[in-house]
C-alpha positions in Angstrom: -80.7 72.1 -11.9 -78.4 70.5 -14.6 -77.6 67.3 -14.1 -74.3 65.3 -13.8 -73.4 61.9 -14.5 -70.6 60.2 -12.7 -69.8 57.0 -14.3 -66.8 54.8 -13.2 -65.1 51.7 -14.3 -64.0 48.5 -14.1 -62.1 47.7 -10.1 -63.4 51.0 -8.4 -65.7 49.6 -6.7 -62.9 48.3 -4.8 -61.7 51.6 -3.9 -60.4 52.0 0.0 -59.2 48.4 -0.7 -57.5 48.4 -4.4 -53.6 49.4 -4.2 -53.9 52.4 -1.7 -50.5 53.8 -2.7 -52.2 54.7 -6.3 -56.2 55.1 -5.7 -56.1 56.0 -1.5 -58.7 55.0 1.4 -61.8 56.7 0.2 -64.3 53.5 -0.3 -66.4 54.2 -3.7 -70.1 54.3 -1.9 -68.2 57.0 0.4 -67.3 58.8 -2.6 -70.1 59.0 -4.3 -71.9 60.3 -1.5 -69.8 63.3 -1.1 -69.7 63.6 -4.5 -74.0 64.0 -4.4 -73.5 66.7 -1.5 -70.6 68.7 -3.3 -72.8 68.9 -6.3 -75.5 70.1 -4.3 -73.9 72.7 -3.2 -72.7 73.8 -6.4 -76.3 73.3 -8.0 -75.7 70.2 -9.6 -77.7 66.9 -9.3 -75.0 64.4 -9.4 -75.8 60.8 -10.1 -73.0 58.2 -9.8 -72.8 55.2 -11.6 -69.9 52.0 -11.7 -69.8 48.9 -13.7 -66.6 46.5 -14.1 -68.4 45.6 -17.9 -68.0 47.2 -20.6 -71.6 47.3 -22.2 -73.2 48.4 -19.3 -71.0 51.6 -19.5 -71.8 52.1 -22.7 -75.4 51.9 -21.8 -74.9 54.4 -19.1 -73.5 57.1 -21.5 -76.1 56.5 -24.2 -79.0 57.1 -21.1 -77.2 60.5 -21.0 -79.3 61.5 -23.6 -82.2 63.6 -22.2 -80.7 63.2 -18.8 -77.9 64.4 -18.3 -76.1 68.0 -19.1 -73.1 66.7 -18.4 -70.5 63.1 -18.1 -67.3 63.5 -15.9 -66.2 59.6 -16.7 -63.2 57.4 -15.2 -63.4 54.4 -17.9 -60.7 52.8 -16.1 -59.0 50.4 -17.8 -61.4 51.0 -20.7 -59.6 54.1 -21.1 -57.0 52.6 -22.7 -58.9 50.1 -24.7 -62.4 50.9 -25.6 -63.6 52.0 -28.9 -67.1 51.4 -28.0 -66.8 53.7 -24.6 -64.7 56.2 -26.9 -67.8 55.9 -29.9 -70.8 56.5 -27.2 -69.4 59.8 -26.2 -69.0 61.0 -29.5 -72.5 59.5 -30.6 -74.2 61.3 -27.6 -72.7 64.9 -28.4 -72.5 65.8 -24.0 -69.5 67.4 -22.7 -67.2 64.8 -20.7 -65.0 65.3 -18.1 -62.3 62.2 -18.1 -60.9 61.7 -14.4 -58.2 59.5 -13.2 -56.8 58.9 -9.6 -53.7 58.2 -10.2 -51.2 60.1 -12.7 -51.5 57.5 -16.0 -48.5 59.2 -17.4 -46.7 58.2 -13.7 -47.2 54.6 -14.7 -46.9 51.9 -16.6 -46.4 52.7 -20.7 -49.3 51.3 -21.8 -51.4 53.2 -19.4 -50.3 56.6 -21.2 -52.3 56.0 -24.5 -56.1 57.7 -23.6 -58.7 56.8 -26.4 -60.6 59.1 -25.0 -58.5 62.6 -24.3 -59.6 63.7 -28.2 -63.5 63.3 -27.4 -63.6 64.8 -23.9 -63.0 68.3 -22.9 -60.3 67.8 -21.1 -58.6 65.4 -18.3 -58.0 65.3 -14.6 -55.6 63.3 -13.8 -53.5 62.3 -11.0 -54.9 64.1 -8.0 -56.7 61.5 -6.1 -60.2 61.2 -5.4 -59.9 65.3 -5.4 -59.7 65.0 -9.4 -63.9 64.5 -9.0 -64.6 67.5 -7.4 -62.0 69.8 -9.8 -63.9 68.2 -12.3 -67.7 69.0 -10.6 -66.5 72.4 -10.4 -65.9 72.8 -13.3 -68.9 71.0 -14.7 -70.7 73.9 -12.7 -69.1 76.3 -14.5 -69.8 75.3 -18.2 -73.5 74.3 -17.5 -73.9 78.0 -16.0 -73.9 77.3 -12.2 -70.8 78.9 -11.1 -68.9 82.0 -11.8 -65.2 82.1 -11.6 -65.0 82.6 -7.7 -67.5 79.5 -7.2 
């Protein structure tokens, strides 16, 4: 059963609490617990992850290695700053997924600059908590667990 990483960034924890209008009700820990069942159903072992520092991401996508067939990754803030997030997906060679709640390009300038678009394989963004499970899907597909009707 391939395996999934789910890692998150800095303030979602406070999802369900954190600016509803842009990120919704759905509480993080409630989130990642349909997030394990969707997978299961799709054949996936989903493991979610969320750290507000920096390093400790980093960390968690260098674990991938060996563990993990595939990254879906909302880096948050990081997105828009971190080299070192940006360097440990291109050091670990797994396909990533990168997810956002809200629409970046819907907000403030600086938020529209991705260091991270050119490294993933592609982005989700802007569709709520919903972007996870577009990007589980297709996860499925490209590690061979769903067909085109999945």
């Amino acid at each position: 059963m391939p395996v999934i990483f789910v890692i998150q960034g800095p303030n979602l924890n406070l999802l369900g609490s954190r600016e509803p209008s842009y990120y919704g009700a759905d509480t993080l820990d409630g989130l990642n617990a349909d997030l394990v069942e969707f997978g299961r159903e799709l054949g996936l072992q989903v493991e979610c992850f969320q750290s507000n520092h920096e390093g400790e991401l980093v960390e968690k996508i260098h674990q991938a290695v060996g563990q993990a067939d595939y990254i879906i990754i909302n880096a948050a803030a990081y997105t828009h700053t971190s080299i070192a997030i940006r360097d440990a997906l291109l050091a670990v060679g797994i396909k990533a997924i990168e997810v956002h709640i809200s629409n970046i390009y819907k907000r403030e300038e600086f938020r529209h600059k991705s260091l991270l678009a050119d490294v993933v394989q592609g982005q989700i963004t802007g569709f709520g908590v919903y972007g996870y499970y577009l990007a589980l899907r297709a996860a499925a597909f490209y590690t061979g667990q769903g067909g085109e009707n999945s």
